[in-house]
C-alpha positions in Angstrom: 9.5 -4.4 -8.6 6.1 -5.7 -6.6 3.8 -7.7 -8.5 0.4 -6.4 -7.6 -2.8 -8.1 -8.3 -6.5 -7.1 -8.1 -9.4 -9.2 -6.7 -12.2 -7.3 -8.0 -15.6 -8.5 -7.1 -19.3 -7.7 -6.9 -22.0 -7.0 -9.6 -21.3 -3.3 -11.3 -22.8 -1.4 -14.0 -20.5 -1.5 -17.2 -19.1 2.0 -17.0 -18.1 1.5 -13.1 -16.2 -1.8 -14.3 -14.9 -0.4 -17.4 -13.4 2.9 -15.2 -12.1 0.0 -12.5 -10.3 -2.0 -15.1 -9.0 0.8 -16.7 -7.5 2.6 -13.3 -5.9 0.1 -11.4 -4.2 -1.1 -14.6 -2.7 2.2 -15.0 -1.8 2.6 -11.6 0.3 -0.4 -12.1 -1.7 -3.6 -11.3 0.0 -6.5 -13.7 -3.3 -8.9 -13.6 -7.1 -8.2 -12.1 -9.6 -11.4 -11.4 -12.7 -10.7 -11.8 -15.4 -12.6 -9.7 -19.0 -11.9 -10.0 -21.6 -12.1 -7.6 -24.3 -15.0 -7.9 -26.3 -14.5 -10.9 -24.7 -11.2 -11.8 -23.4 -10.6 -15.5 -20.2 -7.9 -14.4 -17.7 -10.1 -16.4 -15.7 -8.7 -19.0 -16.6 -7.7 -22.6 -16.0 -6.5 -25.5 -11.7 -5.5 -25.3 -11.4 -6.1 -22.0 -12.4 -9.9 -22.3 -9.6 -10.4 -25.1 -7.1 -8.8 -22.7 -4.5 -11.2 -21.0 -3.9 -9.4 -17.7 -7.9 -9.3 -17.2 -9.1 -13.1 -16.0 -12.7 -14.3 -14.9 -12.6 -16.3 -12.2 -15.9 -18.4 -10.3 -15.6 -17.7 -6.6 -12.7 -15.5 -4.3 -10.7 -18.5 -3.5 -9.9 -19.4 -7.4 -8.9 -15.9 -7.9 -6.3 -15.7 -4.8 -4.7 -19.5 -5.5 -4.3 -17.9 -9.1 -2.4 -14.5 -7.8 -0.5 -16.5 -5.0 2.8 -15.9 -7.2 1.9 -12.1 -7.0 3.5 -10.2 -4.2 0.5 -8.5 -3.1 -3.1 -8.9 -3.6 -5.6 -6.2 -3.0 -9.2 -7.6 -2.5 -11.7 -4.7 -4.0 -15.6 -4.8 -4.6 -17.5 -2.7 -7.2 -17.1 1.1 -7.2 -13.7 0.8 -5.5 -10.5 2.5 -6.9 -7.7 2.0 -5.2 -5.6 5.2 -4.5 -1.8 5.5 -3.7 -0.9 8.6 -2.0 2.5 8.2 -3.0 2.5 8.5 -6.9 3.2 4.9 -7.9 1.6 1.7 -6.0 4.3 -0.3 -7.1 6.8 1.9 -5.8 5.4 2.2 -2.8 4.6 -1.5 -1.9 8.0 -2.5 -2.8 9.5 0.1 -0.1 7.8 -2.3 2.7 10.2 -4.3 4.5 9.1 -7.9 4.2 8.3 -8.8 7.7 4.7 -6.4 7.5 2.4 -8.4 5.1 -0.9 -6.9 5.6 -1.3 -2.8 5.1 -4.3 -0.8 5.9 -6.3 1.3 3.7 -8.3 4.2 4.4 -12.3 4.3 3.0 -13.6 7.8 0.9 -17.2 7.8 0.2 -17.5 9.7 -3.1 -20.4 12.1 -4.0 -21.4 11.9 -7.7 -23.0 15.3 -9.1 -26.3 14.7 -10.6 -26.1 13.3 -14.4 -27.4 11.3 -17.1 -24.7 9.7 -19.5 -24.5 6.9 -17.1 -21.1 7.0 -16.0 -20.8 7.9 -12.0 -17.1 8.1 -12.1 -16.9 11.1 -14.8 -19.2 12.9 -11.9 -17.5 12.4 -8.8 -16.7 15.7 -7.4 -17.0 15.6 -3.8 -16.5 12.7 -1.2 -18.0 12.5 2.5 -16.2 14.0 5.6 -17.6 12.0 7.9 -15.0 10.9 10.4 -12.6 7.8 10.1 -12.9 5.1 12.5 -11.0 1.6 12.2 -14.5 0.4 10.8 -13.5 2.8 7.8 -10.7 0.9 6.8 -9.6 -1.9 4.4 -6.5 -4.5 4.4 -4.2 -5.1 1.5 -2.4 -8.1 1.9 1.1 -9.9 0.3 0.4 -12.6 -1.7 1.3 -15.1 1.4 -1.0 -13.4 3.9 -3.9 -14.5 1.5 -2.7 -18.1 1.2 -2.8 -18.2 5.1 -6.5 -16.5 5.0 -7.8 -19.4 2.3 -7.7 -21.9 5.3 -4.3 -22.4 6.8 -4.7 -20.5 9.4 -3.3 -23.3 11.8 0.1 -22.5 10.4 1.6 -19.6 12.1 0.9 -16.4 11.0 3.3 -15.3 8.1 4.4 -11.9 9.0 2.9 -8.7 11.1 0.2 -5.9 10.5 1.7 -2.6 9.6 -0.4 -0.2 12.2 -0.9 3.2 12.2 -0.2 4.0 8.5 -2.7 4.2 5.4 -0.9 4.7 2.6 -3.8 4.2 0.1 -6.9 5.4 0.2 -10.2 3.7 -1.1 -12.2 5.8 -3.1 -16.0 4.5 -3.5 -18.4 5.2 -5.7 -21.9 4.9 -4.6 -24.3 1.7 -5.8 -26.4 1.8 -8.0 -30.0 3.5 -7.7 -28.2 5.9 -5.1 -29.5 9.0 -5.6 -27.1 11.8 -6.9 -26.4 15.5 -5.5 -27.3 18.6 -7.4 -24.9 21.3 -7.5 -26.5 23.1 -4.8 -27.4 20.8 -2.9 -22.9 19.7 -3.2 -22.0 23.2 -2.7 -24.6 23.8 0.8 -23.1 20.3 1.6 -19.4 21.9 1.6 -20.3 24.9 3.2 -21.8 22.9 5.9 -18.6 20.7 6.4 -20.7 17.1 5.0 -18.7 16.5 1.8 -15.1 17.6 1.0 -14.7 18.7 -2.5 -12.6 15.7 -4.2 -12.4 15.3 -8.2 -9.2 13.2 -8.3 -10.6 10.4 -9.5 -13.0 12.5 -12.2 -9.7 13.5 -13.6 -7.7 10.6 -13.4 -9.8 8.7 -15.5 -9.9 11.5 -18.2 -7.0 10.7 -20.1 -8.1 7.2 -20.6 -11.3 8.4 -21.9 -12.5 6.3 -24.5 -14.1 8.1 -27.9 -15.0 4.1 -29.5 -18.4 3.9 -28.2 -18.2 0.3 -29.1 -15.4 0.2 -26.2 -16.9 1.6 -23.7 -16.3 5.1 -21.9 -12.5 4.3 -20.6 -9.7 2.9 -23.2 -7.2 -0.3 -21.5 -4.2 1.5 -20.9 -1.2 -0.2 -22.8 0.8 -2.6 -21.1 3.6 -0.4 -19.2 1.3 2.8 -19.7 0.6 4.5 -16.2 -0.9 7.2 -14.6 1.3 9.9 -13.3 -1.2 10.8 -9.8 -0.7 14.3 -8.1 1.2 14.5 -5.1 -0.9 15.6 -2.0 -0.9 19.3 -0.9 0.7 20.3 2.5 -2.9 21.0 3.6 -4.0 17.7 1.9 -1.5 15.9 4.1 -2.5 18.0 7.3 -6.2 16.7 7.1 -5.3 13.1 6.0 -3.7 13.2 9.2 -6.2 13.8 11.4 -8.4 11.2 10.1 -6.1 8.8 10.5 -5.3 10.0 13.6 -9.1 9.3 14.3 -8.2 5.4 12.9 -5.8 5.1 15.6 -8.0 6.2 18.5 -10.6 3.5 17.3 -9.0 0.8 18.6 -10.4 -2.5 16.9 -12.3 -4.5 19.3 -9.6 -7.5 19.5 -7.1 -4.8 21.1 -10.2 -2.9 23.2 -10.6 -6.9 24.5 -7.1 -7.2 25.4 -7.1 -3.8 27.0 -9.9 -4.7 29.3 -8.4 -7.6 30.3 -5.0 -6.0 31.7 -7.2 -3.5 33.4 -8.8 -6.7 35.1 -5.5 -8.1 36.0 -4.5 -4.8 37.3 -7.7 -3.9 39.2 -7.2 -7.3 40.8 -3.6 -6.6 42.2 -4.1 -3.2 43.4 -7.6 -4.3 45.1 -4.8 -7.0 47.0 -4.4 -10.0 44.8 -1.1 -9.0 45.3 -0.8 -10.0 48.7 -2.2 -13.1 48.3 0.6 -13.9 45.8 3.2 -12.3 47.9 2.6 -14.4 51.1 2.7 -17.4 48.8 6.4 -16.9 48.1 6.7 -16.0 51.7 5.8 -19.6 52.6 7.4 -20.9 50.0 10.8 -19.2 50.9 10.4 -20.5 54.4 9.9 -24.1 53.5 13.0 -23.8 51.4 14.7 -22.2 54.2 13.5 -24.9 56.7 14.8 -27.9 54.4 
């Protein structure tokens, strides 16, 4: 089976951390580093900082020569939960053949209803609809892809992108200090076609509710305990498909670059470059001919 590790960096507020470690470990994630930002106290505590598969780490580049024996590493920042639309993330990274090493991801903006236990995640009932672009999407690499990013990159590339498919999607909370939505102001925002109601990850995280408030608000899951996620609707798949179909008419700017040069190359044939070439070979037949 994969061996999938987390990255997890950025400053969060304890319950945001708490819900991150607790989700991606039941989602099948054998080890998460976590890497502050300058100055920022986000490490683990309390159970979490006794736990084995949960490391500290200084800067990015500790935390990816420590997972280079992982099979994949995905690279998340705070208030992201990493969402396989295919039940298990194991499952599904160790169904990709091994020449793709770097899959994209697909970005969901959450909406958190208006509270005050200080928990976001326990509150996220809607996300935005606004429309996907390549912009709004986020690479997951193998474990050899991110040695080559650390600063080998004069070594050839160590296997190919795997285009037009997302099978995860990122689910974000908002920062901190962003305001909240009432319920009205959710509901007008649905009936206006701004948000999409979305509570998966409100109830995913509810069976690994913590009542210790000591612990925190989410419990570690135990080591080989996972989530069992729901399996997208037909009419869930339908409209996942049309934003990703939106991803794939946003070329990114390296392939819009490339693009525009062929059209150059083109536009200089049919404007009679061609010619030019063609009496070249002329000549050069003839001399041939004449020797």
């Amino acid at each position: 089976m994969a061996d999938v590790a987390l990255l997890l960096r950025g400053s969060a507020e304890a319950p945001v951390l708490a819900a991150q470690l607790a989700f991606h470990l039941a989602i099948g994630v054998e080890r998460i580093y976590v890497v502050p930002t300058k100055g920022a106290s986000s490490e683990p505590s309390g159970p979490a900082s006794a736990d084995e598969r949960i490391v500290a780490t200084s800067s990015p580049d500790e935390a990816r020569a420590a997972a280079l024996d992982c099979d994949w590493l995905i690279e998340a920042s705070s208030g992201e939960f990493w969402w396989p639309r295919a039940g298990s993330l194991v499952e599904l990274l160790e169904a990709i053949p091994s020449r793709y090493h770097t899959v994209n991801a697909l970005t969901r903006p959450l909406v958190v209803e208006t509270h005050d236990d200080g928990d976001p995640a326990a509150h996220a009932v809607a996300r935005e609809a606004r429309g996907a672009t390549a912009a709004s999407t986020r690479p997951l690499h193998r474990a050899a892809m991110a040695r080559w990013l650390m600063g080998s990159q004069d070594l050839p590339r160590p296997g190919d992108p795997l285009r037009s498919w997302y099978p995860v999607e990122v689910l974000i909370l908002p920062p901190a200090g962003r305001s909240t939505w009432s319920p009205d102001a959710i509901e007008a925002g649905i009936a206006a076609g701004a948000v999409v109601r979305d509570t998966r990850l409100r109830d995913a995280l509810e069976p690994l509710r913590s009542d210790e408030l000591a612990s925190g608000p989410y419990r570690l899951p135990h080591v080989g305990e996972q989530l069992t996620l729901p399996v997208p609707s037909l009419v869930d798949e339908a409209r996942y498909a049309v934003d990703v179909a939106r991803c794939g008419e946003s070329e990114p700017e390296a392939i819009r670059g490339q693009l525009a040069q062929l059209e150059a190359r083109l536009a200089a044939l049919e404007s009679g470059g061609w010619r030019r070439i063609a009496r070249g070979f002329a000549r050069r037949g003839g001399r041939d001919q004449s020797s």
